[in-house]
Backbone as CSV, one residue per row, in Angstrom:
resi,resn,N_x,N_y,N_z,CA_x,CA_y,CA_z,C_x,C_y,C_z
1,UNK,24.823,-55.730,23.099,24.124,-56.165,24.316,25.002,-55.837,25.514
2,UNK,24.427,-55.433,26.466,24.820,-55.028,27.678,25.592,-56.367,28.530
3,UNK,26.888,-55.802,29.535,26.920,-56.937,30.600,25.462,-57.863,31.367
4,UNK,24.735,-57.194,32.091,24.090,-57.135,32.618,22.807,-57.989,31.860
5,UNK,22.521,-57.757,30.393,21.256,-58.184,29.547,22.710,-59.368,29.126
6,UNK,23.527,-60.089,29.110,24.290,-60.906,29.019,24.452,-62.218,29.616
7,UNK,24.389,-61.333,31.125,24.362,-62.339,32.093,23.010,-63.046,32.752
8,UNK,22.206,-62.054,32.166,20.386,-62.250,32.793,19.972,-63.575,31.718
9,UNK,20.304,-63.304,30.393,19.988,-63.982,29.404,20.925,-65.816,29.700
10,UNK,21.799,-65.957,30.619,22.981,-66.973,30.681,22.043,-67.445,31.635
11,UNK,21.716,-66.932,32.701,21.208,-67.618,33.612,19.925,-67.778,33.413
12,UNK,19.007,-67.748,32.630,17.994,-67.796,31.893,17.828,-69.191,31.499
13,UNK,18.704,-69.250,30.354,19.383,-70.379,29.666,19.432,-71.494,30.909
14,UNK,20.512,-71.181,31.802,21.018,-72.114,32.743,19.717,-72.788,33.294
15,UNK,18.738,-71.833,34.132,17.773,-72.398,35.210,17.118,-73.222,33.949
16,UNK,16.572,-72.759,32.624,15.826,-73.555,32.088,15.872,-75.293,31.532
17,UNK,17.516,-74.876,31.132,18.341,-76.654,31.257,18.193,-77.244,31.864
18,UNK,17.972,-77.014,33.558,18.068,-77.506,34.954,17.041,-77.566,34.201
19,UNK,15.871,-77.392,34.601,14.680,-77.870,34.576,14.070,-78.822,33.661
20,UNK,14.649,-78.696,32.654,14.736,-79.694,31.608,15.258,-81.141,32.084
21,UNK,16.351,-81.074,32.091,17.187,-81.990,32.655,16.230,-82.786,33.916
22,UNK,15.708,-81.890,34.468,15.364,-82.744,36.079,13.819,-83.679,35.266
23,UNK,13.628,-82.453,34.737,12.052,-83.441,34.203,12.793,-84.631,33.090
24,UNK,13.250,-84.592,32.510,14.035,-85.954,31.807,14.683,-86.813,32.722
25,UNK,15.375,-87.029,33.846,15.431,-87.860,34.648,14.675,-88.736,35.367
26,UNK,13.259,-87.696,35.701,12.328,-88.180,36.408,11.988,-89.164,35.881
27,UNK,11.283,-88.822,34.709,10.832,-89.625,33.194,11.772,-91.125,33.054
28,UNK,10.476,-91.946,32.829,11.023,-93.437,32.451,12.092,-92.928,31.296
29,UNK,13.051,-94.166,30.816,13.898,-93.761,30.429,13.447,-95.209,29.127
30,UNK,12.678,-95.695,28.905,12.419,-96.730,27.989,12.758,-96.372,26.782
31,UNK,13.590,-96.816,25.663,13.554,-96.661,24.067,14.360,-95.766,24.170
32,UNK,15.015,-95.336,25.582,15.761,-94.067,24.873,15.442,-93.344,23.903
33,UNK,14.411,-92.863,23.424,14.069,-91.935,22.096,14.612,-90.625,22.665
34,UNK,14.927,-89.433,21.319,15.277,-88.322,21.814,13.798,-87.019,22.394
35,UNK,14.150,-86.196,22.480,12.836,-85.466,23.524,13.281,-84.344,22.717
36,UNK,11.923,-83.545,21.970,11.869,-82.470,21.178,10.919,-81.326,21.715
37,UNK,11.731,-79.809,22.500,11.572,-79.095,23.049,11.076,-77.765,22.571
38,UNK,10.834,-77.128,22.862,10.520,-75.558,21.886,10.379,-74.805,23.093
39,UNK,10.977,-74.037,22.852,11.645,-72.465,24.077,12.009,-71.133,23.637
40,UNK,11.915,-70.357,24.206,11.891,-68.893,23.918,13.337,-68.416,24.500
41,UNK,14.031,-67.483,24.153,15.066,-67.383,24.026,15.309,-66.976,26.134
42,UNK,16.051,-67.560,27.470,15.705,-67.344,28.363,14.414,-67.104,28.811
43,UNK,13.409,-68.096,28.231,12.025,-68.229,28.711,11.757,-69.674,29.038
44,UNK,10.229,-70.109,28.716,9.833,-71.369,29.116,9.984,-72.034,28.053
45,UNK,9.907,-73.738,28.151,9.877,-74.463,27.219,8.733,-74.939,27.335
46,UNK,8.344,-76.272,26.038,7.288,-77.209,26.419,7.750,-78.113,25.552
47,UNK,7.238,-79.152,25.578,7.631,-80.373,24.984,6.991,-80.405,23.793
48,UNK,7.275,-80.698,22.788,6.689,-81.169,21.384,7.158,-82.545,21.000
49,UNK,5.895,-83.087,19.612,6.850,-83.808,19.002,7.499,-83.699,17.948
50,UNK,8.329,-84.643,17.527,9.081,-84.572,16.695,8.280,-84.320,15.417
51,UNK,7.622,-84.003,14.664,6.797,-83.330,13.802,6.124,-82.519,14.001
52,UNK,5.951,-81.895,15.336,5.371,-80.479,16.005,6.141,-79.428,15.595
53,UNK,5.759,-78.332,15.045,6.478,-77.204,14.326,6.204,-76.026,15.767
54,UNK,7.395,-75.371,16.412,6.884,-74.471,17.545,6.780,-73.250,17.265
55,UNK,5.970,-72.217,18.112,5.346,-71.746,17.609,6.419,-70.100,16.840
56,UNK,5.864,-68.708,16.643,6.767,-67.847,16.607,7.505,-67.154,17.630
57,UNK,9.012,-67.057,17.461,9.911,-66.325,18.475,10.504,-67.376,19.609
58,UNK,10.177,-69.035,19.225,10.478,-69.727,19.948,11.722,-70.809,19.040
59,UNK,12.327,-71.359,19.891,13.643,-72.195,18.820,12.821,-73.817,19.653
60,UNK,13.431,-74.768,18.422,12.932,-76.306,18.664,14.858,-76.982,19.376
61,UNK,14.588,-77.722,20.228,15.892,-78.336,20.699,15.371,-80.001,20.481
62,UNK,16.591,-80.581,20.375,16.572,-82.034,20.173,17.039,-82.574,21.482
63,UNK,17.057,-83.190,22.950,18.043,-83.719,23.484,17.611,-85.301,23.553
64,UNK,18.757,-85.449,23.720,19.463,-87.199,23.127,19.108,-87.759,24.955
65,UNK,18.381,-89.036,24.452,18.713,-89.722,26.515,19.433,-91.003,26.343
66,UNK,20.100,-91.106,27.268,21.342,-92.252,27.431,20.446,-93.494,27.661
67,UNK,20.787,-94.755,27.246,20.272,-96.286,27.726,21.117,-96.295,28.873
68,UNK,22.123,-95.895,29.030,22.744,-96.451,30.261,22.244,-96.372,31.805
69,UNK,21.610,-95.215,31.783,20.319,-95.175,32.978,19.916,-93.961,33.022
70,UNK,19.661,-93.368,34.533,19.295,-92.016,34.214,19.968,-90.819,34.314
71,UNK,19.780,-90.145,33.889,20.388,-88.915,34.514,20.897,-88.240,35.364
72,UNK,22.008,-87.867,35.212,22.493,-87.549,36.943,22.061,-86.170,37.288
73,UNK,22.339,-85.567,38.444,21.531,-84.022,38.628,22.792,-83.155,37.979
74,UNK,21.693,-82.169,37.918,22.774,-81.151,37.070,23.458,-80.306,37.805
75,UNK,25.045,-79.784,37.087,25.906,-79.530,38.204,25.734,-78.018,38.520
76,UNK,26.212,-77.232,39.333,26.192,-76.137,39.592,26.397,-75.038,38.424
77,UNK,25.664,-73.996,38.240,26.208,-73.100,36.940,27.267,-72.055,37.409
78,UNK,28.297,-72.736,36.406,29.536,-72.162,36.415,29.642,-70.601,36.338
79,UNK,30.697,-69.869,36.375,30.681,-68.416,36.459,30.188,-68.133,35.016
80,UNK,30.029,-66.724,35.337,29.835,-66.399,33.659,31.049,-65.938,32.899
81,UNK,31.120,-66.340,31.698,32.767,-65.736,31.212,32.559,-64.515,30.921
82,UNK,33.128,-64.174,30.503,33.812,-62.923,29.847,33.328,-62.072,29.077
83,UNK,32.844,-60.942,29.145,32.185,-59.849,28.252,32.903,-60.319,27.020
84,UNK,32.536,-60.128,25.895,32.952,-60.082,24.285,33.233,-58.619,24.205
85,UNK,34.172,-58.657,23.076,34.043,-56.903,22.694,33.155,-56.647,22.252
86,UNK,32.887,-55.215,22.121,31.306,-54.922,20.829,32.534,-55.026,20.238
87,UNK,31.637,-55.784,19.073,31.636,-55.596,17.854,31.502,-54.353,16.871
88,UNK,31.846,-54.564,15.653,31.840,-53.143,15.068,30.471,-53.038,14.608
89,UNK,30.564,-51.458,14.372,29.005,-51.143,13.900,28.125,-51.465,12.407
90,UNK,27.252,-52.114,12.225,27.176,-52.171,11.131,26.797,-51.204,10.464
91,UNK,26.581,-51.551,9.141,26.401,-50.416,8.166,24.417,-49.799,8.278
92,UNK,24.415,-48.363,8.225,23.305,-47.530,7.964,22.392,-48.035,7.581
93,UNK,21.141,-48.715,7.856,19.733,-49.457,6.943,19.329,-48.164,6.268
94,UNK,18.707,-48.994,5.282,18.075,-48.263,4.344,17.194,-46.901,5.254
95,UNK,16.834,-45.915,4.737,16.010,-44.782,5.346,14.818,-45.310,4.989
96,UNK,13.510,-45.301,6.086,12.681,-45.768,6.391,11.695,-44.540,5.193
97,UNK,10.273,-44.969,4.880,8.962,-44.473,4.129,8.815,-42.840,5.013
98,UNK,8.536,-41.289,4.739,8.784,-40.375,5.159,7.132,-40.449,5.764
99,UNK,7.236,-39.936,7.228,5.999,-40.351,7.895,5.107,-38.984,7.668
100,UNK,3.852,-39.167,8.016,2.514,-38.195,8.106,2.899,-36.793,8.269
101,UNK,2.632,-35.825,7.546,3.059,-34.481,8.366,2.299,-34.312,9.401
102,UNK,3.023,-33.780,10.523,1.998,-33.631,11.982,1.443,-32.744,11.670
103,UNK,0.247,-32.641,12.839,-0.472,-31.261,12.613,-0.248,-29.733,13.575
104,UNK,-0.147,-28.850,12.669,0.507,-27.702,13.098,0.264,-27.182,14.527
105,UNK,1.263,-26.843,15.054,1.548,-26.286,16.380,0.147,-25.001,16.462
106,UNK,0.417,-24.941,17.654,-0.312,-23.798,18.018,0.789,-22.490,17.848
107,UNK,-0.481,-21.239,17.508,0.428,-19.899,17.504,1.123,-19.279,18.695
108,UNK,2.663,-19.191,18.490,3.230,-17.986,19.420,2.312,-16.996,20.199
109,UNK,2.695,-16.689,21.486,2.469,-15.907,21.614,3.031,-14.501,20.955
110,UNK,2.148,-13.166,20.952,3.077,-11.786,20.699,3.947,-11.279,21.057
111,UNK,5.160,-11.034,20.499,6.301,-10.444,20.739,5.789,-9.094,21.701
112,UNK,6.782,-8.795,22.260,6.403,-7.380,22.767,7.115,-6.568,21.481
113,UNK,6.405,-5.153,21.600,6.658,-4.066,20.747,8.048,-3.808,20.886
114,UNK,8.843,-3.483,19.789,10.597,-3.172,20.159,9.995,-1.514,20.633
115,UNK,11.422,-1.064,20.787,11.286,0.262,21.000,11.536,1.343,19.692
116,UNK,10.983,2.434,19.170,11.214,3.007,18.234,12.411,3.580,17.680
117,UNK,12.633,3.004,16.635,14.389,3.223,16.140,14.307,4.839,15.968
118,UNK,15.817,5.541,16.277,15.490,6.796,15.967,15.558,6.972,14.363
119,UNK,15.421,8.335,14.114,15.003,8.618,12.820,16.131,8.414,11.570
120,UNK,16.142,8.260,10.839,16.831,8.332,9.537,17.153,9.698,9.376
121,UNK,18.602,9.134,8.471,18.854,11.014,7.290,18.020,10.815,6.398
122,UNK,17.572,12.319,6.468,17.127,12.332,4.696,17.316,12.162,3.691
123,UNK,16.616,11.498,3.057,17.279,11.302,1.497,17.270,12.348,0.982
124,UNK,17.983,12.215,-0.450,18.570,13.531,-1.567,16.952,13.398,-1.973
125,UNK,16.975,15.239,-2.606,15.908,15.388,-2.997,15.632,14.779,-4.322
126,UNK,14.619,14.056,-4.831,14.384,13.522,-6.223,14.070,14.416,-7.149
127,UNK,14.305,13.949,-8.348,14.590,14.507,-9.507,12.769,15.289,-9.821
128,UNK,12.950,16.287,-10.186,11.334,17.359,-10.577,10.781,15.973,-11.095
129,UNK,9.322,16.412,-11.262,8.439,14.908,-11.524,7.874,15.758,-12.967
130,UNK,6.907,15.288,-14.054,6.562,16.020,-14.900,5.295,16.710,-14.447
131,UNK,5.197,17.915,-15.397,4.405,18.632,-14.881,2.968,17.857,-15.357
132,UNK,2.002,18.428,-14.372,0.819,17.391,-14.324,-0.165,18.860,-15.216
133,UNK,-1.310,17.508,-15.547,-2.331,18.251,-16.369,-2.809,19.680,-15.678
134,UNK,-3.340,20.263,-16.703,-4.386,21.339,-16.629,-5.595,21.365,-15.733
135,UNK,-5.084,21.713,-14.777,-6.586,21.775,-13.509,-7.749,22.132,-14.020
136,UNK,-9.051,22.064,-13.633,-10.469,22.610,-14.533,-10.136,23.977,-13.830
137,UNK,-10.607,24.651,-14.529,-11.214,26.573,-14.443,-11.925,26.768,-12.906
138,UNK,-11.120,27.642,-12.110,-12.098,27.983,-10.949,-13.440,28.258,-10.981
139,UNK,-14.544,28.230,-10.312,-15.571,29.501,-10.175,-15.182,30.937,-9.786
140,UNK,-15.907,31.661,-10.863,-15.522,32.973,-10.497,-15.732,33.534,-8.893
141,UNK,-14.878,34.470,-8.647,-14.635,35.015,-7.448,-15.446,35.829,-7.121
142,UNK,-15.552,36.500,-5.864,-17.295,36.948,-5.636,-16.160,38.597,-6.010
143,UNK,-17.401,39.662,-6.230,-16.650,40.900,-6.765,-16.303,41.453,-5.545
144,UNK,-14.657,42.409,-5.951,-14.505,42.802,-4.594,-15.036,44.536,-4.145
145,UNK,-14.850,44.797,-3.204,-15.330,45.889,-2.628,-14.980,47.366,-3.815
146,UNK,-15.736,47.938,-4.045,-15.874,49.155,-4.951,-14.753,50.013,-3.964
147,UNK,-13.288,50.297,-4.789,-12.476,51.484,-4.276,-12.884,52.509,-4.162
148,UNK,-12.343,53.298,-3.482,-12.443,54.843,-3.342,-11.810,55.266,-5.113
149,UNK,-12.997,56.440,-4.924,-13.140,57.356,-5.988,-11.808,57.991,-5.930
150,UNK,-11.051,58.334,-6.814,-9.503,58.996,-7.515,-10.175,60.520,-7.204
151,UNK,-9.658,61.447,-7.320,-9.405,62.894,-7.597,-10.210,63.294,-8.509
152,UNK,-11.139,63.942,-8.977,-11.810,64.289,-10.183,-11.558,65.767,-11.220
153,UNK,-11.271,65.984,-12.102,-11.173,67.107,-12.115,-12.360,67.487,-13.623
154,UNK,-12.503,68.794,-13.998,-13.273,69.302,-14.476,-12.251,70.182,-15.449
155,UNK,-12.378,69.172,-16.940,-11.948,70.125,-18.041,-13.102,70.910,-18.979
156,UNK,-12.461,72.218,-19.336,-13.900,72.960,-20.146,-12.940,73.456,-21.509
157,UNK,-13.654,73.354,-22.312,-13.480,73.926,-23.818,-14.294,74.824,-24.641
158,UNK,-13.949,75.962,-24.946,-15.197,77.170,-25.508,-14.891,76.991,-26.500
159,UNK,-16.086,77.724,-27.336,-16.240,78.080,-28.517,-17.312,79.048,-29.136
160,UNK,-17.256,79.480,-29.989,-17.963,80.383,-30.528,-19.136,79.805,-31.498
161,UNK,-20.430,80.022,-31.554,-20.716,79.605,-33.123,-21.967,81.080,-33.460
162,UNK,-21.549,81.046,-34.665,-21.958,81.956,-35.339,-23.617,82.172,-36.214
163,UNK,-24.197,82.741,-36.273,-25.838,83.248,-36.799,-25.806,82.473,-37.960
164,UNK,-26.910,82.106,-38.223,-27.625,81.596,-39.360,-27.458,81.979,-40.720
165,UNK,-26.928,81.166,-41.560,-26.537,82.575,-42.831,-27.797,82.600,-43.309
166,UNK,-27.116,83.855,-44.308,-28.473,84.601,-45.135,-28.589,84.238,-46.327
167,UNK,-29.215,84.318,-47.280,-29.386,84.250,-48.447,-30.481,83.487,-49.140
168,UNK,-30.204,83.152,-50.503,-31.418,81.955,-50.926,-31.503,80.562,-50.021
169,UNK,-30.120,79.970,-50.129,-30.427,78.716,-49.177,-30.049,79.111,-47.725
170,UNK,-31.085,79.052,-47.165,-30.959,79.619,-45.305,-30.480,77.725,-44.785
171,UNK,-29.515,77.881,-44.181,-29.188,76.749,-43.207,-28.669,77.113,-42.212
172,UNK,-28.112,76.328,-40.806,-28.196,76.721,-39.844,-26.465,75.946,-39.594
173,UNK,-26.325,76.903,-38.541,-24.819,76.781,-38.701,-24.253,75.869,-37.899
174,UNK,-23.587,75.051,-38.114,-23.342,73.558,-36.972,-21.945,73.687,-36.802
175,UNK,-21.714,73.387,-35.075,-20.494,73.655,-34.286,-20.252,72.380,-33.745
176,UNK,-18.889,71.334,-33.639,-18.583,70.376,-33.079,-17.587,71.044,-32.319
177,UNK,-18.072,70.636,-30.877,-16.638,71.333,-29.923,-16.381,69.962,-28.980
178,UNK,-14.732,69.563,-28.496,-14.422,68.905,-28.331,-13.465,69.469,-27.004
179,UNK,-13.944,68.610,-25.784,-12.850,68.903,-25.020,-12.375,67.364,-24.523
180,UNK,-10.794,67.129,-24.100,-10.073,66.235,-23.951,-9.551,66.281,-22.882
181,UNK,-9.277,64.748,-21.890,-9.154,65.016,-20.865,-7.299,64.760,-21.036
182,UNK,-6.929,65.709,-19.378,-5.284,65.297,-20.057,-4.578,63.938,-19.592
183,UNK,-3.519,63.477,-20.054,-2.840,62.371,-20.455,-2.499,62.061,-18.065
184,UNK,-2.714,60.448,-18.139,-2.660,60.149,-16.785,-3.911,60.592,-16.134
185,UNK,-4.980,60.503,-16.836,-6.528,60.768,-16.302,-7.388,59.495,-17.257
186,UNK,-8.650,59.354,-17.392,-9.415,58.840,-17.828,-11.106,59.465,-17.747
187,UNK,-11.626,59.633,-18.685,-12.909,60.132,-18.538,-13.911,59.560,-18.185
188,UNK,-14.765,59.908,-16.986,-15.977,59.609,-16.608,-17.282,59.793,-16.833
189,UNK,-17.408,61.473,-17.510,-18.514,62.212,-17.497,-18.223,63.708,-18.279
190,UNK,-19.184,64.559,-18.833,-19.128,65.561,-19.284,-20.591,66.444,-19.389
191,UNK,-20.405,67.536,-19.739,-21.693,68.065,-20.311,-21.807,69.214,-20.948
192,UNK,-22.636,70.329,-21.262,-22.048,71.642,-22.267,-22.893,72.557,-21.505
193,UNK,-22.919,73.598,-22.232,-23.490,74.761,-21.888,-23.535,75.855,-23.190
194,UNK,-24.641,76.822,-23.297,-24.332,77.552,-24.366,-25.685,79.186,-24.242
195,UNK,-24.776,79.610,-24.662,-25.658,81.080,-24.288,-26.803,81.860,-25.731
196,UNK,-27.656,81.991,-25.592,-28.163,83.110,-27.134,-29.224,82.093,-27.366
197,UNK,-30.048,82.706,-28.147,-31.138,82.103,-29.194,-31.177,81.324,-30.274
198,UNK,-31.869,79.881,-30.050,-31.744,79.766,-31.711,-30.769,78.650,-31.480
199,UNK,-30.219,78.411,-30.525,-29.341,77.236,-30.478,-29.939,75.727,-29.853
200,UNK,-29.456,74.894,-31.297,-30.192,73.805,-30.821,-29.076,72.196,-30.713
201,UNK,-29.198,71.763,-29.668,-27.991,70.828,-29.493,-28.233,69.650,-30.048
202,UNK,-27.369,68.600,-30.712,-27.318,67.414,-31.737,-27.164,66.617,-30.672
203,UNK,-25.969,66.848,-30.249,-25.253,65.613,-29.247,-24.638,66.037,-28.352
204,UNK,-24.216,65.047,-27.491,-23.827,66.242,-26.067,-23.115,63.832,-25.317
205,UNK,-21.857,63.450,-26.056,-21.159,62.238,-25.216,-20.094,61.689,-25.605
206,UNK,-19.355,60.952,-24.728,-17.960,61.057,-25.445,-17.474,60.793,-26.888
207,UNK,-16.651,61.125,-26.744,-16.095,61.708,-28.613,-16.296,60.439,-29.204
208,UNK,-15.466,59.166,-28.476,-15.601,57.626,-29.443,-16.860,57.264,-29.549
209,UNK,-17.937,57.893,-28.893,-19.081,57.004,-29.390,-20.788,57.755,-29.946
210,UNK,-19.800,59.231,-30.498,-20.951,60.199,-31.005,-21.001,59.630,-32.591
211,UNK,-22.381,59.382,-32.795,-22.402,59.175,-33.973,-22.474,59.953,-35.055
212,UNK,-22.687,61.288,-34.788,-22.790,62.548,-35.616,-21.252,63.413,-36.061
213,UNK,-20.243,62.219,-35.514,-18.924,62.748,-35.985,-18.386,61.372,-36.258
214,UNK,-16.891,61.766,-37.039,-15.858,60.877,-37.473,-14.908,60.995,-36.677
215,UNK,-14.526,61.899,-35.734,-13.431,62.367,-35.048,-13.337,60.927,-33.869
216,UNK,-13.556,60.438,-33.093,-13.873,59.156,-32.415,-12.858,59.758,-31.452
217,UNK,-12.578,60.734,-30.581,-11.404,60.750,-29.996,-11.571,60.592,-28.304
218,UNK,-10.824,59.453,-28.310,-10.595,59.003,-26.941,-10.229,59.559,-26.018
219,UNK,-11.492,59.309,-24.421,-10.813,60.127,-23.510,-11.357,61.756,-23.614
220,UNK,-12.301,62.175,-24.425,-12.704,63.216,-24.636,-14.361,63.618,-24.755
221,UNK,-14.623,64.701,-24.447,-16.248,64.394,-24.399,-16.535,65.629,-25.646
222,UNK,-17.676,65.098,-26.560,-18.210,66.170,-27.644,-19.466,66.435,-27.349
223,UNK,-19.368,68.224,-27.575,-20.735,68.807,-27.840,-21.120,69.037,-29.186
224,UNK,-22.077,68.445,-29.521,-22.307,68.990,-30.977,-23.742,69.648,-31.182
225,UNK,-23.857,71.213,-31.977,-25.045,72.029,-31.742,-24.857,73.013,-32.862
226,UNK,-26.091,73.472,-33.325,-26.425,74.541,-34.508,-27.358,75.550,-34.130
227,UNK,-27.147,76.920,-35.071,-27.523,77.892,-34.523,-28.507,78.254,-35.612
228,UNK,-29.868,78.382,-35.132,-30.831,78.941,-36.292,-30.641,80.401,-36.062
229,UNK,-30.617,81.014,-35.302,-30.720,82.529,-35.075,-30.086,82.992,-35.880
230,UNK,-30.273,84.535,-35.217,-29.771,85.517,-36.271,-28.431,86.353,-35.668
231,UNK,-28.121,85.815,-34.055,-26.694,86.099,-33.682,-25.866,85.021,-33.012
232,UNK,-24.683,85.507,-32.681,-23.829,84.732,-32.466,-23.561,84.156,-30.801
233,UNK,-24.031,82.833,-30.525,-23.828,82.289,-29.469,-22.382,81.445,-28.761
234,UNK,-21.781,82.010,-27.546,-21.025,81.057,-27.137,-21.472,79.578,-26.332
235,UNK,-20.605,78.751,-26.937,-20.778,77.378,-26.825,-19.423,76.476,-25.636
236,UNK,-19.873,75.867,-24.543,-18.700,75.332,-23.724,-19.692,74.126,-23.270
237,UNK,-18.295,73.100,-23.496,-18.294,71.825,-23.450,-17.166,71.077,-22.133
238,UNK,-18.191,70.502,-21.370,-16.848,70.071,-19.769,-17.093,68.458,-20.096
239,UNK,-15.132,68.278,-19.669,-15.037,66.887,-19.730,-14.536,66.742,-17.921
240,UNK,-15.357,65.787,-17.520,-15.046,65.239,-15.581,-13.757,64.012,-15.956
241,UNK,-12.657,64.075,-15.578,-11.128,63.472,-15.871,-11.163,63.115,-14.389
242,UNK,-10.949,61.692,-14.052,-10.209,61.158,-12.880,-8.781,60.589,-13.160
243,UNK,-7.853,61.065,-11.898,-6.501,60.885,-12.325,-6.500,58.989,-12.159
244,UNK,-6.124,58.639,-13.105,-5.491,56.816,-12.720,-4.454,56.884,-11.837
């Protein structure tokens, strides 16, 4: 307690005694009986009786009255003494029941944007990853433009074939002539030619795919033709070779 809440509380006390006191003087003084008070700590009193219980925050006083007569007035209130020391502190009360959680604040406003950190080093390159599946099959590609035609050249191959023999069995005399184109060319085309009577042609296309021979030779064009007559005709066969 403060000086000040010390001395307010003394003189509290004091004026209320006085007043006590003066109203007990006034008062007949018959039987001397004692006078039972109830007061608040530097507040008001009131009179009770002695089996009157007062009420809460208030204390009960007993004062005693003299037969000898009345009361004399009460004397001046003396100074106030002396501050007390504080006292020491007492010990920590128990921690009180943990109260309601309040209800949540309102949101911050937004930070402003920092400014953009500059860039990082690069990291080391990571290790190859595994190789990933088999993509599906494109659509085919549209065809491209037809190249220019290569160089062409024109191979020829002669031959002779000879008259019809004579005798009991007459047959007619059959000539396979073969011309080939040369090596670093490829064949495109061919055709024959043949002079005299009596000559009649079998086949006349390239060698691998005449069916009137076994020879199958690649890259080469065959004439094949027989002679019914009775003389001897020359026979020429052209193979058309473009260089690769």
């Amino acid at each position: 307690m403060s000086n000040f809440t010390s001395r307010r509380a003394a003189a509290g006390l004091a004026t209320a005694g006085a007043l006590l006191l003066g109203a007990l003087a006034a008062a007949p003084q018959a039987g001397a009986q004692p006078v039972y008070v109830c007061q608040k700590v530097g507040g008001t009193f009131h009179v009770v009786s002695s089996k009157q219980h007062c009420k809460k925050g208030e204390g009960k006083l007993s004062l005693g009255v003299s037969s000898a007569g009345a009361m004399g007035m009460v004397g001046a209130t003396g100074p106030a003494g002396v501050t007390g020391s504080v006292g020491a502190a007492g010990p920590a009360g128990p921690a009180g029941p943990e109260g309601k959680e309040g209800p949540a604040g309102k949101s911050g406003a937004a930070a402003a944007q920092g400014e953009k950190g500059a860039a990082g080093v690069a990291g080391a390159t990571g290790p190859t990853g595994p190789a990933g599946a088999t993509g599906a099959t494109g659509s085919t590609g549209a065809t491209g433009a037809v190249g220019a035609v290569g160089p062409i050249t024109i191979e020829e191959g002669t031959g002779t074939i000879g008259p019809m023999a004579e005798g009991a069995e007459v047959a007619p005399t059959l000539r396979v002539l073969t011309t080939a184109c040369p090596s670093g060319t490829v064949l495109v085309a061919g055709g024959f030619y043949s002079s005299g009577v009596g000559i009649n042609l079998l086949a006349s296309a390239p060698a691998e795919k005449n069916p009137t021979t076994s020879l199958r030779v690649a890259g080469a064009w065959e004439y094949v033709a027989e002679n019914t007559g009775t003389g001897s005709s020359k026979l020429t066969a052209y193979a058309q070779c473009m260089k690769t």
